[in-house]
C-alpha positions as CSV (number, residue, x, y, z in Angstrom):
1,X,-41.8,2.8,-20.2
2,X,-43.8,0.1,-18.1
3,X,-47.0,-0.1,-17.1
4,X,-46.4,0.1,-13.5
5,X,-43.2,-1.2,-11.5
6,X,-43.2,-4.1,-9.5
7,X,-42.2,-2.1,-6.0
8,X,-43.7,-3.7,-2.9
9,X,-46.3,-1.2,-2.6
10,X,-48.0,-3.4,-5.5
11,X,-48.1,-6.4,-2.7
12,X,-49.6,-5.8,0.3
13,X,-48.3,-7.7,3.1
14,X,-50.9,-11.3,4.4
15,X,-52.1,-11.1,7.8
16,X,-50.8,-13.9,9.6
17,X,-54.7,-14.6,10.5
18,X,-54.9,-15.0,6.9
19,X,-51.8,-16.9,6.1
20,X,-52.8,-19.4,8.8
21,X,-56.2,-19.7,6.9
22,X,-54.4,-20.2,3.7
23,X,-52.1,-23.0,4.7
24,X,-54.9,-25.0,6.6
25,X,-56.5,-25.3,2.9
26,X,-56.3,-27.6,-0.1
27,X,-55.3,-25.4,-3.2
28,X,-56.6,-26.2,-6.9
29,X,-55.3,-24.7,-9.5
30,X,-57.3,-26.1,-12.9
31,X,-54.8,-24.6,-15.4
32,X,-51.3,-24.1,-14.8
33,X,-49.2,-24.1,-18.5
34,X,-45.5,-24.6,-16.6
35,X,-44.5,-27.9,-18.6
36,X,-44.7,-26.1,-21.5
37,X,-42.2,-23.5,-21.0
38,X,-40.0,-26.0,-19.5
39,X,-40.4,-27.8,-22.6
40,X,-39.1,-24.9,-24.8
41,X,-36.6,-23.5,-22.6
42,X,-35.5,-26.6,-20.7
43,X,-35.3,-25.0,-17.0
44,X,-34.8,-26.7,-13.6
45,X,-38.6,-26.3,-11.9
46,X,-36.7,-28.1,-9.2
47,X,-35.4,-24.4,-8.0
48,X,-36.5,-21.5,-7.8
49,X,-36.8,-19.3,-10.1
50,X,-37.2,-15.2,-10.8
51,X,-40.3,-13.1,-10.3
52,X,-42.3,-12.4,-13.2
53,X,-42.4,-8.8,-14.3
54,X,-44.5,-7.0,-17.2
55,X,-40.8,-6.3,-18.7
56,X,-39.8,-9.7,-18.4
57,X,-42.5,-12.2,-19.0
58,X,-40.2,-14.6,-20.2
59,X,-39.2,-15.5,-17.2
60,X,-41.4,-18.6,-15.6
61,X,-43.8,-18.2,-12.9
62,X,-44.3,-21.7,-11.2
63,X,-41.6,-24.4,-9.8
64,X,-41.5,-26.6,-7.1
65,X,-40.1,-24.2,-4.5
66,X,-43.0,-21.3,-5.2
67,X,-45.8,-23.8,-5.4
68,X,-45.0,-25.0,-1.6
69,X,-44.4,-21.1,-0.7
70,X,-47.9,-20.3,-2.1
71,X,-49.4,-23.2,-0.7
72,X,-50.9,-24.8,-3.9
73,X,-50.4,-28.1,-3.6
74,X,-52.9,-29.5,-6.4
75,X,-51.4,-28.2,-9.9
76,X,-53.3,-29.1,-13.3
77,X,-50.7,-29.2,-16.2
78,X,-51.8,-28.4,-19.1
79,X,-50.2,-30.6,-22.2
80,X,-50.1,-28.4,-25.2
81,X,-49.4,-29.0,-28.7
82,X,-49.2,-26.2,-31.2
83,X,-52.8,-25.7,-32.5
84,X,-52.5,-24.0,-35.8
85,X,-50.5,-26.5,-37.9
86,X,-52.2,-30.5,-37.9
87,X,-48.9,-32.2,-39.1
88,X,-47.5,-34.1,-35.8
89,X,-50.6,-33.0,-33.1
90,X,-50.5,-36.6,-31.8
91,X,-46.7,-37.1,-32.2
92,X,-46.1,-33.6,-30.6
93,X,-48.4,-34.8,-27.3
94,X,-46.9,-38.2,-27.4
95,X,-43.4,-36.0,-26.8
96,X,-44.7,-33.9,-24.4
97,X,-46.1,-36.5,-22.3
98,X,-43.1,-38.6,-22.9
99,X,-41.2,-35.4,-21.0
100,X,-43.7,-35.0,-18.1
101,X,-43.2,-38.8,-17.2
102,X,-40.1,-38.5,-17.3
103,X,-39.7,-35.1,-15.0
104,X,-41.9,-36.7,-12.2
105,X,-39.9,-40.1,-12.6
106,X,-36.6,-38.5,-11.8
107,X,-38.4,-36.5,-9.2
108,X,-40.5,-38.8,-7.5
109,X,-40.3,-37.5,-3.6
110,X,-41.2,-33.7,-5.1
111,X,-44.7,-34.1,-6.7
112,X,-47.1,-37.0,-7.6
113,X,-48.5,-37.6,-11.0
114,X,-52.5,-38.7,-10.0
115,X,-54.9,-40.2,-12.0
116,X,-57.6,-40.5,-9.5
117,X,-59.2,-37.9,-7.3
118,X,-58.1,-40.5,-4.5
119,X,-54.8,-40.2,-5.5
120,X,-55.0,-36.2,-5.2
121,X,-56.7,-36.7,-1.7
122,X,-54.6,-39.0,-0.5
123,X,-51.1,-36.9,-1.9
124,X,-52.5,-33.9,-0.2
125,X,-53.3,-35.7,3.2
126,X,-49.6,-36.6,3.4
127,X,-48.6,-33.3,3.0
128,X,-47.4,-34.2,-0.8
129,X,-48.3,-32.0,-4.2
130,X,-50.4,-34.1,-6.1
131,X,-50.8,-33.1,-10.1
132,X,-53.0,-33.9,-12.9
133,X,-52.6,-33.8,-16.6
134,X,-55.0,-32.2,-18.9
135,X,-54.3,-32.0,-23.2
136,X,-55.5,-28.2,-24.0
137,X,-57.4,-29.0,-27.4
138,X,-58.6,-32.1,-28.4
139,X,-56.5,-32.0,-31.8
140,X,-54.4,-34.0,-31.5
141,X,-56.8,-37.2,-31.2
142,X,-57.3,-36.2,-35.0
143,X,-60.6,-37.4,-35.4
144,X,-59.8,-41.1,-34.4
145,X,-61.1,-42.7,-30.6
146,X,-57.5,-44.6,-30.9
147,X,-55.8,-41.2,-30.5
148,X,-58.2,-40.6,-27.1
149,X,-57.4,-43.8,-25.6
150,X,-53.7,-43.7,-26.0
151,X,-54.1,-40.3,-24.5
152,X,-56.3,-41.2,-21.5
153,X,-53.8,-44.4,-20.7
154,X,-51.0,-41.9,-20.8
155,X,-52.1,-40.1,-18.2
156,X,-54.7,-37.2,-19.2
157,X,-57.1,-36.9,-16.8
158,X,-59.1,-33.9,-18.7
159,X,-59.8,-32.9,-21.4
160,X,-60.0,-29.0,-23.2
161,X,-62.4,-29.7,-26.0
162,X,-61.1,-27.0,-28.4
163,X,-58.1,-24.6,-28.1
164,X,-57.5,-21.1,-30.4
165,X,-58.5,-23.5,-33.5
166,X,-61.4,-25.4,-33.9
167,X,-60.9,-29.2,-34.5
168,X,-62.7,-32.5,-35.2
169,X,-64.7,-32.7,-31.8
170,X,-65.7,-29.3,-31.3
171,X,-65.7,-25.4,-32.5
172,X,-63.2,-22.8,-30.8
173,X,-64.3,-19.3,-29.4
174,X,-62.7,-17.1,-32.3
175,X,-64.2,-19.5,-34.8
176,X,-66.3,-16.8,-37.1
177,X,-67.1,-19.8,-39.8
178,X,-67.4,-23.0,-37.9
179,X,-67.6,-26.5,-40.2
180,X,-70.3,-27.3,-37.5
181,X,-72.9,-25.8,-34.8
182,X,-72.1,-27.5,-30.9
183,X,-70.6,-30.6,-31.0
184,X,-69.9,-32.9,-34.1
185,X,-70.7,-36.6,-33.8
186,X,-66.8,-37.7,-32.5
187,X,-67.2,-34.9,-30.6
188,X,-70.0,-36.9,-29.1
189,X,-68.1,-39.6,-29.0
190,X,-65.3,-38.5,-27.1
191,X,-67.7,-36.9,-24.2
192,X,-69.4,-39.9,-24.2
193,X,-65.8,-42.0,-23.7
194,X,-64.5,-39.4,-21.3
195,X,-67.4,-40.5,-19.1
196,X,-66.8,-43.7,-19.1
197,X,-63.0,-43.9,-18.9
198,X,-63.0,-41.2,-15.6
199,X,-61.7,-37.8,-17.5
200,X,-63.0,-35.0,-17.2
201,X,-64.5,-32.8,-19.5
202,X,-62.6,-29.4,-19.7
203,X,-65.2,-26.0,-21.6
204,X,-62.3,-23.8,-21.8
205,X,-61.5,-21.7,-25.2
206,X,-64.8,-23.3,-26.6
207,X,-67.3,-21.9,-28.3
208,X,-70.5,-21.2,-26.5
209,X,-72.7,-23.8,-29.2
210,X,-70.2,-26.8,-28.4
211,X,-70.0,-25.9,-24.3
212,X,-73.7,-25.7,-24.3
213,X,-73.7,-29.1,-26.2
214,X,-70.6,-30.7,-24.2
215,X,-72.5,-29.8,-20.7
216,X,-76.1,-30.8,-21.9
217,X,-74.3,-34.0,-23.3
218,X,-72.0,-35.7,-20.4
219,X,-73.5,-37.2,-17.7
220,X,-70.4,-35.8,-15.3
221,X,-70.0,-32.5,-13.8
222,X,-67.3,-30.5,-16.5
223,X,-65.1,-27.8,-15.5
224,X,-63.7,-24.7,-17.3
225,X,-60.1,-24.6,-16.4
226,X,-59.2,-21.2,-17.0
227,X,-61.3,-18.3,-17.8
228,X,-63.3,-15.0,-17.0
229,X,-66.6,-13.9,-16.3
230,X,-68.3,-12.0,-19.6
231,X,-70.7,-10.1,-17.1
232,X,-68.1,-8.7,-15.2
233,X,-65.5,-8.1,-18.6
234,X,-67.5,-8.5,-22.1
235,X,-64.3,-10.2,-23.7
236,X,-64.2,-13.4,-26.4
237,X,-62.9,-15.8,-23.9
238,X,-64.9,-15.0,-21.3
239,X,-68.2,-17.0,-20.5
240,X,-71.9,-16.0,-20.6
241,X,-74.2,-16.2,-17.4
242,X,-75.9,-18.9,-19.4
243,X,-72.8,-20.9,-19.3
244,X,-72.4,-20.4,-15.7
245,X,-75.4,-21.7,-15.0
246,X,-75.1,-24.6,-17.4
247,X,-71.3,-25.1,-15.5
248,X,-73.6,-25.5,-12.1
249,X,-76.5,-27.4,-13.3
250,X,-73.9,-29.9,-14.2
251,X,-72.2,-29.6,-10.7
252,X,-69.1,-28.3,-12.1
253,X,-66.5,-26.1,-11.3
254,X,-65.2,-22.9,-13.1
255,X,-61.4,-21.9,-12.2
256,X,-61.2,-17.7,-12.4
257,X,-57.9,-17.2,-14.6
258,X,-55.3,-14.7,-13.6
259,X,-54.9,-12.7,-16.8
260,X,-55.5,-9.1,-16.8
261,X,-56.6,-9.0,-20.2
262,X,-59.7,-11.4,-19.3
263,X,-60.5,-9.3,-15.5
264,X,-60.2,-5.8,-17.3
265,X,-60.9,-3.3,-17.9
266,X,-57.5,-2.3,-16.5
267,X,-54.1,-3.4,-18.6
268,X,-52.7,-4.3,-15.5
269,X,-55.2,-5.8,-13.0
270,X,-55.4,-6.3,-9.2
271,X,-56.5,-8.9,-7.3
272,X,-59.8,-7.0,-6.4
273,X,-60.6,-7.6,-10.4
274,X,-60.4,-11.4,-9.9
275,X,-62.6,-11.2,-7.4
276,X,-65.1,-9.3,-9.1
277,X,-65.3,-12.4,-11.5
278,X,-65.6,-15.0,-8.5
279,X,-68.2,-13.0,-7.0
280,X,-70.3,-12.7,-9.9
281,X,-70.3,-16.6,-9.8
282,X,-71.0,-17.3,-6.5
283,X,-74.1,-14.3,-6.5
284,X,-75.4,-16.0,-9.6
285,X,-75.2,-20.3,-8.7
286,X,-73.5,-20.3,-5.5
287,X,-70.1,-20.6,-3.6
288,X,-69.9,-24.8,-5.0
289,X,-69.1,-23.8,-8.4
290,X,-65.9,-21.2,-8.3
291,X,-62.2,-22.0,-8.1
292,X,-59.1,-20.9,-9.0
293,X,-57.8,-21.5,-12.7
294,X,-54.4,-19.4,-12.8
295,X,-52.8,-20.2,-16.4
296,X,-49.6,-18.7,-15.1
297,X,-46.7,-19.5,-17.7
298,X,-49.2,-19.0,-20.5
299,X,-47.6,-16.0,-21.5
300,X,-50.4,-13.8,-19.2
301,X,-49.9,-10.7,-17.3
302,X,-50.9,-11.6,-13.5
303,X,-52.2,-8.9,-11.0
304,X,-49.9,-6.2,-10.1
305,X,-50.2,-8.1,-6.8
306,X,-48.7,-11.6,-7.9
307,X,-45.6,-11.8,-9.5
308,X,-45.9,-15.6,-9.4
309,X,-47.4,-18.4,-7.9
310,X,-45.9,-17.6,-4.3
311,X,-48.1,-14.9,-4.2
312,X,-51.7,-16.8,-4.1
313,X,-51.9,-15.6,-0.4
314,X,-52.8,-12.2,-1.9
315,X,-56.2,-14.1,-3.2
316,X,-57.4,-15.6,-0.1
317,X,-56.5,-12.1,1.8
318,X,-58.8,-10.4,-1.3
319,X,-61.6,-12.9,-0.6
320,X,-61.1,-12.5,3.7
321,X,-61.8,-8.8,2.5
322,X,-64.6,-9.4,0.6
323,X,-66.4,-11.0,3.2
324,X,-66.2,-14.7,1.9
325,X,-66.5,-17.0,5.0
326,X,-64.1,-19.5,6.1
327,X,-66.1,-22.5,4.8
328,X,-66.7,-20.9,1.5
329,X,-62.6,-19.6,0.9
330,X,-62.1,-23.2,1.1
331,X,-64.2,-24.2,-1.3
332,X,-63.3,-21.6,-3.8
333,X,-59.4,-21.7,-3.4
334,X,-59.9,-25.8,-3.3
335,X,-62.6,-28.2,-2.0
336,X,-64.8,-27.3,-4.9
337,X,-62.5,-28.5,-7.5
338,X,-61.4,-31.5,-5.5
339,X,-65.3,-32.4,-4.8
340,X,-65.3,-33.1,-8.7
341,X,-62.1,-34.4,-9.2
342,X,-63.1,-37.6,-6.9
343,X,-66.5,-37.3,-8.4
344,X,-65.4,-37.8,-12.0
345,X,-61.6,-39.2,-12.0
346,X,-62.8,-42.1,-9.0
């Protein structure tokens, strides 16, 4: 028996106030894991595809069509290599890349490929969808700077420092018996190149030594792609008020995932839940430091009110009902993270 059916009743219907609010704004969104999914199960993003239901997750969440329909026109992809095995990290990104290049080549008048804030501002002043790439774990650099600036020249314009394992740079969340407490020295290295060679640096999945380390280390502001809020859901992936804080001192952003296993406590959240998070955020550094990080296709269970990336209406009428104001709605669903992508990326 499911959790709940997906009947309309689940998805209230936008205001047209609202919707015209939501179309006049840029929309971020810092982790989306599409390309990966394409990768293993080689579908057309080019059309549209099905609604994703608890019964069928397998079914994909993002593609050209729905991203225009929901208004997001800034997508981050995340590149992903499998993190639990080391034989082939760097081939297996190499690949991947190799595929994502090759997608945006053959389908150049659908989205850009950035690799400066500029570009993003520019893409999404013409009216365009203007991606960037960011490599979820930095194992597949495998301990060597070559690795990184292969990587970077490829395309990856941030960078996840750790992922479910640990690896040379840097110690995962889950990590009960790290090799080493923060960051270790190539992990030093690598935030130190990542400033210098315009990438940003990317505190999901990370263990709260190393983000503490990563943030007091860079001279950028770093974001967290894709998580929760601990205050607001005490969960392993979720970050600490100290982190929050650390996040803002930087001037960073934090992107509020979509996964009702991170809002709680619920199995099946709502929209309100993801709120909860953002507010927590703004209440604690201000409205500069929130933003949206969805990780749809990453095998998550979205609010009962989004069945896929279409639907991210649903959160700007959730935040118009909170109370947010105009000014700070646009921040949060985009500004803030596009404030730091020209900041860091040039």
């Amino acid at each position: 028996m499911p959790l709940y059916d997906w009947k309309l009743k689940f998805k209230p219907q936008v205001p047209e106030e609202v919707m015209a609010l939501h179309r006049s704004c840029d929309v971020v969104d810092l982790h989306i894991d599409t390309f990966m999914i394409m990768k293993l199960r080689h579908m057309d993003i080019t059309k549209r595809g099905k609604p994703v239901t608890y019964m069928n997750l397998l079914q994909h969440a993002v593609d050209v069509p729905r991203l225009r329909q929901g208004g997001v026109n800034a997508p981050c992809w995340g590149v992903v290599v499998f993190p639990f095995h080391r034989a082939g990290f760097f081939n297996q990104a190499i690949k991947y890349l190799d595929m994502v290049h090759q997608w945006h080549q053959d389908h150049s008048g659908l989205m850009n490929l950035c690799m400066t804030g500029t570009e993003v501002q520019d893409t999404l002043a013409q009216g365009g969808i203007g991606g960037i790439l960011g490599l979820e774990g930095a194992h597949p650099l495998l301990g060597k700077m070559e690795n990184l600036e292969t990587l970077v020249q490829r395309g990856i314009r941030y960078l996840t420092l750790a992922h479910f394992t640990s690896n040379e740079a840097a110690i995962c969340a889950t990590d009960r018996k790290p090799q080493f407490t923060g960051l270790s020295d190539f992990g030093r290295d690598v935030v130190s190149y990542c400033d210098d060679h315009n990438v940003m640096i990317d505190l999901a999945h990370v263990s709260e030594p190393s983000f503490m380390e990563a943030a007091a280390h860079t001279r950028n502001p770093v974001i967290v792609s894709h998580t929760g809020v601990r205050a607001v859901n005490d969960m392993w992936r979720n970050i600490s008020d100290t982190q929050i804080r650390a996040v803002a001192d930087s001037g960073g952003v934090i992107g509020v995932i979509l996964h009702s296993n991170f809002l709680g406590p619920d199995r099946v959240a709502s929209v309100n839940r993801w709120v909860d998070h953002v507010d927590h955020i703004v209440k604690l550094v201000g409205p500069d430091h929130a933003a949206i990080g969805s990780d749809l296709d990453g095998a998550i269970v979205p609010p009962r009110e989004m069945q896929d990336i279409a639907d991210m209406p649903q959160l700007t009428w959730a935040l118009v009902q909170r109370g947010y104001t105009h000014e700070d709605i646009r921040k949060i669903l985009g500004a803030n993270a596009l404030r730091v992508f020209k900041q860091v990326m040039g």
